[in-house]
SEZASE-304765 format. One record per atom (N, C-alpha, C): residue in three letters; atom name; x, z, y. Coordinates in pm, whole numbers, plus 32768, in hexadecimal, padded with zeros to 4 digits. Layout:
# SEZASE-304765
<atom res="ALA" atom="CA" east="X" up="Z" north="Y"/>
...
This chain:
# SEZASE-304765
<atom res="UNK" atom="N" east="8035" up="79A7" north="8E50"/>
<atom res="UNK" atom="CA" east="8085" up="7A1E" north="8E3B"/>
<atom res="UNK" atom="C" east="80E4" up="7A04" north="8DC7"/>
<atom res="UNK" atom="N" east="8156" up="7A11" north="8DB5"/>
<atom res="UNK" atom="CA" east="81B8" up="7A20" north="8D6B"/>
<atom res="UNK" atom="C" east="818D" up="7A60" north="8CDB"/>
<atom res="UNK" atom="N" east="81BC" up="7A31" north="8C63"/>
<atom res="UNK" atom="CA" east="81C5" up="7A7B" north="8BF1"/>
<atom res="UNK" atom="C" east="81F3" up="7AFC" north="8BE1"/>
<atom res="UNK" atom="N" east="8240" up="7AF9" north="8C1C"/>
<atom res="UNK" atom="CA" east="826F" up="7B68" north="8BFD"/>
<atom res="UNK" atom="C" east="824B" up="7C01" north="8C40"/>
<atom res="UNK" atom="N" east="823D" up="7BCF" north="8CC7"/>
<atom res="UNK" atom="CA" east="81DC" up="7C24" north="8CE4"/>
<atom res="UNK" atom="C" east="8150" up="7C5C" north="8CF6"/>
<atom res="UNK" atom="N" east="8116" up="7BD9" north="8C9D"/>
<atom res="UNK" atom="CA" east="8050" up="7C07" north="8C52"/>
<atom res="UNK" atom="C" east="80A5" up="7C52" north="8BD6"/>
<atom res="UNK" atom="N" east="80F5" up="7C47" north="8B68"/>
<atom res="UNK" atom="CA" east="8145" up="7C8F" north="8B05"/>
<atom res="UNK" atom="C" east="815E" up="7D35" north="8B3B"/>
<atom res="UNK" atom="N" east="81B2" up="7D3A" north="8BBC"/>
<atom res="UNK" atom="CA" east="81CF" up="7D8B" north="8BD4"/>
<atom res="UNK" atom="C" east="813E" up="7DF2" north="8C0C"/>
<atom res="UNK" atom="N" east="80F7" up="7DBF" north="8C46"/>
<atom res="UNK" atom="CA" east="8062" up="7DFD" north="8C66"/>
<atom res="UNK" atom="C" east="800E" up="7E52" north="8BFC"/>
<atom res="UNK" atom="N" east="7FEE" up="7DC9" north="8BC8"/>
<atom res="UNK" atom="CA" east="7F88" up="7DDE" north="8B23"/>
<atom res="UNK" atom="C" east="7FC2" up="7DDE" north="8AA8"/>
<atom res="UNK" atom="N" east="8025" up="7DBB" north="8A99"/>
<atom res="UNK" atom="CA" east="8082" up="7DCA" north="8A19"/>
<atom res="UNK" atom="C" east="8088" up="7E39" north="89A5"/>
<atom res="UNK" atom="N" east="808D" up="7E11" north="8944"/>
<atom res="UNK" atom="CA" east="809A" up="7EB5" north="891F"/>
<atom res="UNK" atom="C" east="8138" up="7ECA" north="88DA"/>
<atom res="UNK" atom="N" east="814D" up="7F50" north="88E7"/>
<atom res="UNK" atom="CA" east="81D1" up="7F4D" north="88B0"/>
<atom res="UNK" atom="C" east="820D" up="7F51" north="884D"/>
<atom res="UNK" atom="N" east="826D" up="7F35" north="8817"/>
<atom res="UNK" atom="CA" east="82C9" up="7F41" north="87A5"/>
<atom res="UNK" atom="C" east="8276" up="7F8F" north="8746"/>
<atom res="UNK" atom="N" east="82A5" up="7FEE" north="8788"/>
<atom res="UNK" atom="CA" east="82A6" up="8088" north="8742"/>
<atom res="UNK" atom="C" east="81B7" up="80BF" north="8732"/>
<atom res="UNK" atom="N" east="819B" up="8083" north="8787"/>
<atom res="UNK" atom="CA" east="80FC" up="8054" north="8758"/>
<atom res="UNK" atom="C" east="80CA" up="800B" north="86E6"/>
<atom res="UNK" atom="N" east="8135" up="7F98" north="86F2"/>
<atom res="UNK" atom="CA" east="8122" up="7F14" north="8671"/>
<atom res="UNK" atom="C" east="811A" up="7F84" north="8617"/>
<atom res="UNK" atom="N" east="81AF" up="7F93" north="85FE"/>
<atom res="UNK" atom="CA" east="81E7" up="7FD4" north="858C"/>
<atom res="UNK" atom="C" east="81A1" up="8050" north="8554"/>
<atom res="UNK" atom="N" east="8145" up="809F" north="85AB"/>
<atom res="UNK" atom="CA" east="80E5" up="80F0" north="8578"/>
<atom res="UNK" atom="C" east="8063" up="80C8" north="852D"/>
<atom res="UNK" atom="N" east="8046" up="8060" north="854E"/>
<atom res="UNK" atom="CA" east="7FC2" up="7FF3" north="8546"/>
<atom res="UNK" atom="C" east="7FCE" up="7FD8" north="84D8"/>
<atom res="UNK" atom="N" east="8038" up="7F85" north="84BD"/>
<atom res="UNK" atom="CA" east="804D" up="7F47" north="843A"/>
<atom res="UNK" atom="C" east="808D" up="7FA0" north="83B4"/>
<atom res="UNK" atom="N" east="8091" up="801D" north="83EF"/>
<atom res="UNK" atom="CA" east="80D0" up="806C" north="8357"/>
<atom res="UNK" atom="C" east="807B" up="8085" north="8326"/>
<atom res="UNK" atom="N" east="7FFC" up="80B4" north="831D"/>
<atom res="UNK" atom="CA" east="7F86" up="80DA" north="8305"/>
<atom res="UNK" atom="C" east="7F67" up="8071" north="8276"/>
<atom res="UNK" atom="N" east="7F77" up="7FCE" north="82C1"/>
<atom res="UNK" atom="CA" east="7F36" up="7F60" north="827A"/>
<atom res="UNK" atom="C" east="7FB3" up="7F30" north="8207"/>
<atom res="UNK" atom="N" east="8032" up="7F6D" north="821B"/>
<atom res="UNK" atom="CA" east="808E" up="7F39" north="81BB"/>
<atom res="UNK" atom="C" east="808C" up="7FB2" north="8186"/>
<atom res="UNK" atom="N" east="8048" up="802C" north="817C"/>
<atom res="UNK" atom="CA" east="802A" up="808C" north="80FB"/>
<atom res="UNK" atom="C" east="7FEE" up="8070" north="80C7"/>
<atom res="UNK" atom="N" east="7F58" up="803C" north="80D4"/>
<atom res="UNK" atom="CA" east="7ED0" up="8005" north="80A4"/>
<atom res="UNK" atom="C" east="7EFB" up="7FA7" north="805A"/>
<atom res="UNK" atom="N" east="7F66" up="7F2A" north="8080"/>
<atom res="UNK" atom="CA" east="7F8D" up="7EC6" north="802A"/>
<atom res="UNK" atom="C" east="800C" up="7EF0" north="7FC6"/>
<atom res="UNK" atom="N" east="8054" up="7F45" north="7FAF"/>
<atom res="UNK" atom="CA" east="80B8" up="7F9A" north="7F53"/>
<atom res="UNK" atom="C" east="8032" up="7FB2" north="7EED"/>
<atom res="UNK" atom="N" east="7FEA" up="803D" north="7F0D"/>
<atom res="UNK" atom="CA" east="7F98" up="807A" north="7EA3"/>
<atom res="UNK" atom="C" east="7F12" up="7FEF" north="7E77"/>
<atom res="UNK" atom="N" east="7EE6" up="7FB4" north="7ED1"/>
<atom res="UNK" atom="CA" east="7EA5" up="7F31" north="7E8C"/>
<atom res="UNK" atom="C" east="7EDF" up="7ED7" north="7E1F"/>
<atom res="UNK" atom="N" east="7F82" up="7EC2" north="7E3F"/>
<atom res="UNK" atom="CA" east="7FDA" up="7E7F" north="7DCC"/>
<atom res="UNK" atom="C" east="7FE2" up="7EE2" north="7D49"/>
<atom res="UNK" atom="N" east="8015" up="7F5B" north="7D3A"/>
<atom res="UNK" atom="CA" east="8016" up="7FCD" north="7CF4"/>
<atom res="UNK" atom="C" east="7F83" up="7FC8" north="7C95"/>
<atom res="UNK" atom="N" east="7F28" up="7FAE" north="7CD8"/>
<atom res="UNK" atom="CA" east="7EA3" up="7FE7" north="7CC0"/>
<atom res="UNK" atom="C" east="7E6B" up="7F3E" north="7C30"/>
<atom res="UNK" atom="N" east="7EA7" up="7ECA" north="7CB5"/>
<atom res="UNK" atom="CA" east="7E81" up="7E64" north="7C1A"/>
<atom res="UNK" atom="C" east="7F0C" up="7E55" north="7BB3"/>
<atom res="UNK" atom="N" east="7F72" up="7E8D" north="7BCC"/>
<atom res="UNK" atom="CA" east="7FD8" up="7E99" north="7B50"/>
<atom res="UNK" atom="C" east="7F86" up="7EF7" north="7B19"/>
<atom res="UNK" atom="N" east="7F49" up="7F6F" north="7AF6"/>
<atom res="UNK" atom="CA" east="7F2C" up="7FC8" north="7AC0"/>
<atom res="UNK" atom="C" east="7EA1" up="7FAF" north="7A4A"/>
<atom res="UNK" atom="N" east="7E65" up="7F57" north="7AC3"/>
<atom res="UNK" atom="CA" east="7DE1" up="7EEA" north="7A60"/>
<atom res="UNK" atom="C" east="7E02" up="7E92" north="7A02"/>
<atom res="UNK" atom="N" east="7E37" up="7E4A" north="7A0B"/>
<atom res="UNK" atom="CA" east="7EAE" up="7DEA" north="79DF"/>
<atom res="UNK" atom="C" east="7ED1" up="7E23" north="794C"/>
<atom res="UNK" atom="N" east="7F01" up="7EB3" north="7965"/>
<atom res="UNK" atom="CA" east="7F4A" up="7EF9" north="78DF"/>
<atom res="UNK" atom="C" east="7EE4" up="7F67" north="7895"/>
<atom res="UNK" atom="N" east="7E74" up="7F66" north="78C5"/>
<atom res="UNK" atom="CA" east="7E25" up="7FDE" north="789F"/>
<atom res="UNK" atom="C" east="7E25" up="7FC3" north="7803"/>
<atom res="UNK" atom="N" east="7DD9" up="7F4F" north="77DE"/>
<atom res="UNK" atom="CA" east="7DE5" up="7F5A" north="7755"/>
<atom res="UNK" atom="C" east="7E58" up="7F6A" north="7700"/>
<atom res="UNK" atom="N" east="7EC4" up="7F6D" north="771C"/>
<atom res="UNK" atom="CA" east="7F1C" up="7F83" north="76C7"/>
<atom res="UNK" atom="C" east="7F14" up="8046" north="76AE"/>
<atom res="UNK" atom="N" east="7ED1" up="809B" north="76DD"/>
<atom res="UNK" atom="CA" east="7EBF" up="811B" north="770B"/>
<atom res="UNK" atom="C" east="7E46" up="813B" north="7691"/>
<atom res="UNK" atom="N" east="7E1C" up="80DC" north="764C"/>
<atom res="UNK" atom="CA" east="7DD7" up="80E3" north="75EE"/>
<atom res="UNK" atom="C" east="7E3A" up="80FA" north="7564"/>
<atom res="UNK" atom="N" east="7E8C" up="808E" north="7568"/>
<atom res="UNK" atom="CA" east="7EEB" up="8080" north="74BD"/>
<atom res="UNK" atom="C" east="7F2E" up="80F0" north="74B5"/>
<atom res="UNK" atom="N" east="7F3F" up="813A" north="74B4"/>
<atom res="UNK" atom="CA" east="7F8B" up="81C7" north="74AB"/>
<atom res="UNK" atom="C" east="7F31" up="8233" north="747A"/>
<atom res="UNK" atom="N" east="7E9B" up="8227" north="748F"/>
<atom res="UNK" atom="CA" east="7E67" up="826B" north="7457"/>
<atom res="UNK" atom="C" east="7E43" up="82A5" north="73B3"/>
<atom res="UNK" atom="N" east="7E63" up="833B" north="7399"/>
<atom res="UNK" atom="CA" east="7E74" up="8345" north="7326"/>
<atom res="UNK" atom="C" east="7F1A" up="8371" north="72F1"/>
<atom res="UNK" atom="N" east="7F55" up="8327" north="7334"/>
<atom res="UNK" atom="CA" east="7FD8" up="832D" north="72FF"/>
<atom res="UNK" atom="C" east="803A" up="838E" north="737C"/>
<atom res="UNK" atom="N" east="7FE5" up="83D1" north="73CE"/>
<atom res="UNK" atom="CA" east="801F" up="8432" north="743D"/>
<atom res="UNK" atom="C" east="8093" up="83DE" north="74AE"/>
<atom res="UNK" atom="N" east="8055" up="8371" north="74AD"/>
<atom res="UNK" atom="CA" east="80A0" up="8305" north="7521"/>
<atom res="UNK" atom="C" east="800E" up="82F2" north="7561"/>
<atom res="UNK" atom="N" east="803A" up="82FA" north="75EC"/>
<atom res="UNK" atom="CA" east="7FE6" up="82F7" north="7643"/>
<atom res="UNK" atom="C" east="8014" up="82C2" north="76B7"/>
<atom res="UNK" atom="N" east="8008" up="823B" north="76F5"/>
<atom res="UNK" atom="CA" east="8045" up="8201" north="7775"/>
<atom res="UNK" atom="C" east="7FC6" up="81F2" north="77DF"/>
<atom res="UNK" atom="N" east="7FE8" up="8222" north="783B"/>
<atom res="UNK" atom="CA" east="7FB8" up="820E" north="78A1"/>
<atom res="UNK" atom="C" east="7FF4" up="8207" north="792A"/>
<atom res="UNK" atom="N" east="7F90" up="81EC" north="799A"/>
<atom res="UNK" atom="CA" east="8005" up="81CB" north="7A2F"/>
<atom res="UNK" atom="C" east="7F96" up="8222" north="7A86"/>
<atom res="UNK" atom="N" east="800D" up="826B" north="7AC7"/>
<atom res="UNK" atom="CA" east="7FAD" up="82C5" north="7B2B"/>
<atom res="UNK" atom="C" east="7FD4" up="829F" north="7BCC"/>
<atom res="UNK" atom="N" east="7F7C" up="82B9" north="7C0A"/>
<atom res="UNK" atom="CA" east="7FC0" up="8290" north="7CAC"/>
<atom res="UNK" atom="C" east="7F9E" up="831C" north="7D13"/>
<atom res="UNK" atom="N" east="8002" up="834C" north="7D68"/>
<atom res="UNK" atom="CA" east="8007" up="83DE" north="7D64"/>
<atom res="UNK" atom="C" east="7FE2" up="8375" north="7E2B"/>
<atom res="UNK" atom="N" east="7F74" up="83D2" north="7E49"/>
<atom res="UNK" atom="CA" east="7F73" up="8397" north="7EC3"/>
<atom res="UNK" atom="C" east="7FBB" up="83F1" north="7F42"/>
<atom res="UNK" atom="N" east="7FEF" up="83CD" north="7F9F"/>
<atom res="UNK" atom="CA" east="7FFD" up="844B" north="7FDC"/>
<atom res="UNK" atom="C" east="7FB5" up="8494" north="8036"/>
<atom res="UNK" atom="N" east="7FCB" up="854D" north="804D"/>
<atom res="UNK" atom="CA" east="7F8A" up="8543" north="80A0"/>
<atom res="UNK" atom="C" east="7FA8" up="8568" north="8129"/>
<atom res="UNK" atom="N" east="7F4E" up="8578" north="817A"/>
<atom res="UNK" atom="CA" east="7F8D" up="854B" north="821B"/>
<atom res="UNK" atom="C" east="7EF6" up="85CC" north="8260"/>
């Protein structure tokens, strides 16, 4: 049988992919976000006392 038409049979579409995979390139955005934020936590310490206060927040959305 032809490629293109086992593709065209069982295939999934474009617009399927593209639902599939948004899910997993949010998870990897807020996963990157999440170790920049580890990364900088201690600096969220030196400010204390002196009314400087840094920190990183990650606002998730919701759905």
């Amino acid at each position: 049988m032809p490629r293109t038409l086992v593709t065209e049979i069982a295939g999934e579409s474009e617009e399927s992919q593209s639902l599939r995979e948004q899910p997993n390139k949010k998870v990897w955005i807020l996963t990157k976000g999440s170790d920049t934020c580890r990364r900088f936590v201690g600096i969220r310490g030196l400010g204390k006392g002196k009314g400087l206060t840094l920190g990183c927040y990650v606002h998730w959305p919701r759905h």
